[in-house]
N, C-alpha and C positions, 0 to 999 in steps of 0.2 A: 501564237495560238496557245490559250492555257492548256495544261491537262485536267484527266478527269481527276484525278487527286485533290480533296479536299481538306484533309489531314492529313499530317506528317508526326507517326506515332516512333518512338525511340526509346531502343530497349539498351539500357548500359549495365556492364558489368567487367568486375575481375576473376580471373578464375585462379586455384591454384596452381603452382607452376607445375607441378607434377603431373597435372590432368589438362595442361594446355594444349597440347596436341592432339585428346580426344576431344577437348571443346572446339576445337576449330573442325576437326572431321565431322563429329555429328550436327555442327549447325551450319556445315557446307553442302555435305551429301544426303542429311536427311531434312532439318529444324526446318531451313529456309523451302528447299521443296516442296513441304507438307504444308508450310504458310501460305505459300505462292498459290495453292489450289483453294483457298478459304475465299468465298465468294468476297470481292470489295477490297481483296489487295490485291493492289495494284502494281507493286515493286518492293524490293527485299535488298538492301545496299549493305555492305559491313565497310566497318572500318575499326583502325586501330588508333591507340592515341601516339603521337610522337613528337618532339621536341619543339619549340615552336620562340624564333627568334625572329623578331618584326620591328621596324621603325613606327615608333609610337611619338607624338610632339616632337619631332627631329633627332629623336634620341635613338640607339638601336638599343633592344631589350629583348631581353631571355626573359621568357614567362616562365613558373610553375606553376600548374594547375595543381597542386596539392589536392590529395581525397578525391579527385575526379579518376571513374572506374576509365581502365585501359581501353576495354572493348565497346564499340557500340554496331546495334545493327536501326536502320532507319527503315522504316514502310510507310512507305505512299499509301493511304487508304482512301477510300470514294466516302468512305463517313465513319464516323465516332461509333455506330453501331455495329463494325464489325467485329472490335471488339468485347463484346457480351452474346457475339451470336455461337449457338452450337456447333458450329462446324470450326470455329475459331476456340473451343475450348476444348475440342476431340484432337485437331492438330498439335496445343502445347500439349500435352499428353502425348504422344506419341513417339514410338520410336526410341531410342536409347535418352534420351535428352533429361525425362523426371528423373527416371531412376541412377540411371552412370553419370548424366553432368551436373544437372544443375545443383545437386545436394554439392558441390565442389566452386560455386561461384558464389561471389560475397559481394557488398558494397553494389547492391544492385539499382538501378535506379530506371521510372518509367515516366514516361514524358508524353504527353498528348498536344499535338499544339494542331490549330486551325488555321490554314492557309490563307493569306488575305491576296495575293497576287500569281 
């Protein structure tokens, strides 16, 4: 059975090291909570990037993803309009995140994609 997720919106970035540990507390305890209540999101996933060694044409291979930002967080959204609605521009505002983090994360990158399955 599908869900109701129709977009799968992804937000990447790096932070600097010296403010790693407040980026991972304010977008666990505050960033992703205050997303989670914006009407149309539907899930808030994080991940980190890590090493990534795979059999590719029978070969085994070490990738680098060079210039690809470390962190990523992924949301399930029910449509492309959540992000441009009000309650979605009062949440990234919020909370320690403009002022203490995000002036401290670079190489940022945002991603919209439309679920086909």
């Amino acid at each position: 059975m599908p869900g109701k997720a129709k977009y799968l919106f992804t937000a990447s970035m790096d932070v600097d090291a010296d403010k790693e540990a407040l980026f991972n507390e304010v977008y666990d305890t505050e960033h992703i909570p205050m997303l989670l209540k914006v009407p149309g999101v539907l899930s808030v996933r994080r991940a980190v990037a890590v090493p990534l060694t795979m059999f590719i044409g029978g070969e085994k291979k070490t990738i680098v993803a060079e210039g690809e930002p470390r962190y990523s967080a992924y949301y399930e959204l029910e449509s492309a309009e959540v992000l441009t609605s009000d309650a979605w521009a009062k949440a990234v505002e919020a909370g320690r995140w403009p002022a203490q983090v995000r002036p401290h994360t670079r190489n940022r990158r945002h991603v919209l994609r439309k679920l086909t399955s």
